[in-house]
Structures are given as C-alpha cells and as structure tokens.
N, C-alpha and C positions, 0 to 999 in steps of 0.2 A: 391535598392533591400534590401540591411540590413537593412531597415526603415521598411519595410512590414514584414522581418524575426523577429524583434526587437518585433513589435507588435503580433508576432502569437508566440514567445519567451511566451513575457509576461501572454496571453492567455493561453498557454498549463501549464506554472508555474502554475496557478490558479486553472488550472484541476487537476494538480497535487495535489496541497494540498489539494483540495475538497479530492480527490479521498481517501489524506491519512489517512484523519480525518472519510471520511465512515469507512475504512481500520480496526483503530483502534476503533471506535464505533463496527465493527462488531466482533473484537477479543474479548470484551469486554464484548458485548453481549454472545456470545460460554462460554463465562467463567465463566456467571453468569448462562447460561442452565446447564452447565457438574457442579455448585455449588449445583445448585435443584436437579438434578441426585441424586447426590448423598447422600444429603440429605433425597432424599424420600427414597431412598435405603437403609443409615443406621435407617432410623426410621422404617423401614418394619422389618431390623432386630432385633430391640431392642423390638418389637409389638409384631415380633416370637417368642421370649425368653419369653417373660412376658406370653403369652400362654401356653407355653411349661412349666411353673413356676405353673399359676394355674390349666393347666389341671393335673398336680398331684395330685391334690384336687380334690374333686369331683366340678364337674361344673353343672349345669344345661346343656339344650338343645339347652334354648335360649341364656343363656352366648356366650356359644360355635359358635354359630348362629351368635352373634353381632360381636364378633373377626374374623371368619372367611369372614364378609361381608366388614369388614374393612380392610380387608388384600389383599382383592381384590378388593377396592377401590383403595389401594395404590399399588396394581401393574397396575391396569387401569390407575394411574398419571405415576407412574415411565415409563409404554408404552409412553404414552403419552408425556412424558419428553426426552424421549431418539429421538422421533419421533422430537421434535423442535430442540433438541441438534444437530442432524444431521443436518435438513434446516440451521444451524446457521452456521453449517461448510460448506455445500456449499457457503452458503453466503461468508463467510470468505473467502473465495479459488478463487469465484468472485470477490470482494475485493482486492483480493492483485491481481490476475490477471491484473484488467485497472490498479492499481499503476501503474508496473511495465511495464504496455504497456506505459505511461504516461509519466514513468522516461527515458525510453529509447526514447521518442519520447525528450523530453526535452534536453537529450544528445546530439540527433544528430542535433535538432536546433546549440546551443551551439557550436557543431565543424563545424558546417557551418560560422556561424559568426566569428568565430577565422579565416578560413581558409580566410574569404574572408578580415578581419580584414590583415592577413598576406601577403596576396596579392597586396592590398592598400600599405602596408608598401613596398612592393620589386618594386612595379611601381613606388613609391614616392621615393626611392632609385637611382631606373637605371636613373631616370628623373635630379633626384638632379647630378647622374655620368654623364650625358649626356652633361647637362649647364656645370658642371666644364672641360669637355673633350673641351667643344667647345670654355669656356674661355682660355683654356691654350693653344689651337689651336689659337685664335685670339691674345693672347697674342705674341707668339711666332713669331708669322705672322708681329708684328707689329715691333717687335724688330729685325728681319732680314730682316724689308723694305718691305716684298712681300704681294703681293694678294690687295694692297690700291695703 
C-alpha cells in the first residue's frame, strides 16, 4: 500500500507546485493590473490639472472638446482597468484556494506514510521481542534440562 501512496505522494507534489507557480503567476498578474490602475489614474490626474492650467486662458471650443474627449477615454481605461483588476483577484483567490486544497492534501498523504512507516517499525519491534522472548525461553529450557 505505501508503494501506491508513494506514487499518488509524488503525483499530488507535482499538482502542488503546478498549482504554486499558477499561484504566483496570478499574484503577479494583480499586481501588474492594480500598477496600470493606477497609473491611468494618476495620468487622468495630471491630464486634469494641465486643463484646469489652460482653461485659465482662454481656450477655444475645440481645445476644450479634445481634453474633455481624452479624459473620457481615460476613465473608459481606468473602468476598464479596474474591471480586469478584479477578474485578476478572483483569479488570485482561486489560485491560492487548489494550493492550499493541494497542500493539505499532500500533508495528509505524508502523515499517512509516517503512520504506516511507524507501524512497520512497532510490528518489526514486537516481532524482533517475540524471537528474543522465545530465544531466552529455549535457552532456559535447555539449561534446566526440560521440554527436549
């Protein structure tokens, strides 16, 4: 049986590290959405200020027109950004979820094997008490004459 457990051991390790490496691919990912976030959002800001800078000055119609069509382009990404930023952290959340279904499955592999590994050891024990009990009975036997 520890020869089947061994190989379904080795099998779930393998999920596991699969599992890790999605894991941190997808942390990774999150971290490079919530980088463009934010990003687009301090450029929106920096976009507003420089508006707010020339509409002091007189602007035209269409100036005004082209700033405010760009400023709603970059809240259309930022939507847009926050909107993957999210799927990225569901992801993430699945991700560490199978690890950790993964890790605990690999655990209780692991205390299986020990136990049965301990097991072998206490039968290989009482087995090895048993010959020497029955040596020191045959010896005894011999040296007080009886049972031959």
């Amino acid at each position: 049986m520890s020869r089947a457990i061994s190989l379904l051991l080795d099998s779930v390790k393998q999920q596991e590290e699969n599992a890790r490496l999605r894991y941190q691919k997808a942390v990774s990912d999150m971290n490079i959405c919530q980088k463009n976030l934010d990003a687009i959002n301090d450029y929106r800001e920096v976009y507003s200020s420089e508006l707010n800078e020339a509409g002091k000055s007189v602007m035209q119609t269409s100036t005004l027109t082209q700033y405010n069509g760009f400023i709603n382009r970059l809240d259309q990404a930022s939507a847009d950004q926050a909107k993957n930023l999210k799927q990225a952290e569901g992801l993430v959340q699945r991700c560490r979820d199978e690890y950790q279904l993964l890790q605990t499955k690999r655990k209780g592999l692991e205390k299986l094997l020990e136990k049965e590994a301990l097991e072998k050891q206490i039968a290989a024990a009482k087995a090895e008490q048993k010959m020497m009990d029955e040596a020191a009975l045959h010896s005894h036997l011999r040296r007080t004459g009886e049972g031959f």
